[in-house]
C-alpha positions, 0 to 999 in steps of 0.5 A, spaced: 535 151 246 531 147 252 537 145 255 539 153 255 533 155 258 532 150 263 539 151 265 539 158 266 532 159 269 533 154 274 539 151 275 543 157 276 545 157 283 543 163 285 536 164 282 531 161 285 533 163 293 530 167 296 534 171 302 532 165 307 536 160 303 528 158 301 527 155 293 522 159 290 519 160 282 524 163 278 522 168 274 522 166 266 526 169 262 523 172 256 528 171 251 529 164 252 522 163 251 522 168 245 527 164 242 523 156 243 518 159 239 522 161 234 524 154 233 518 151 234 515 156 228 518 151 222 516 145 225 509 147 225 509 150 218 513 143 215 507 139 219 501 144 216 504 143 209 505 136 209 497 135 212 495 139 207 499 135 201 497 128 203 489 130 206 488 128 213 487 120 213 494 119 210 497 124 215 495 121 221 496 114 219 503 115 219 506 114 227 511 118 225 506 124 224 503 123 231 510 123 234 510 130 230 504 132 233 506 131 240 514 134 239 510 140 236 504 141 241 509 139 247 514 145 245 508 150 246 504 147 252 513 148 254 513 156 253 505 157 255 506 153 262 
């Protein structure tokens, strides 16, 4: 969904130019952006879910939750900037 968003808000040749042929910020475009967080919502109950089972110390021991932690907070701090 990423790879679309990126694609359509600022790859597309004609977005982003204003009428000088100058590159300028696109706009967003609010149902790409709607549809990230929605794909983000299961990945963030699946981590709260299994800290919540296995308490905080074991949670965080695990590299694998760390990587978790940061694909998840990087996707909202992606939708927020």
């Amino acid at each position: 969904m990423l790879i679309l968003y990126i694609n359509h808000t600022f790859l597309n040749l004609e977005a982003g130019y204003d009428t000088l042929h100058r590159r300028v910020n696109p706009e967003p475009d609010y149902v790409y952006l709607y549809i990230i967080i929605g794909c983000l919502i299961y990945p963030t109950i699946y981590e709260i879910r299994q800290l919540s089972r296995s308490g905080i110390y074991n949670y965080l021991s695990e590299f694998s939750n760390w990587i978790d932690i940061i694909h998840v907070y990087g996707g909202y701090f992606n939708v927020y900037c």
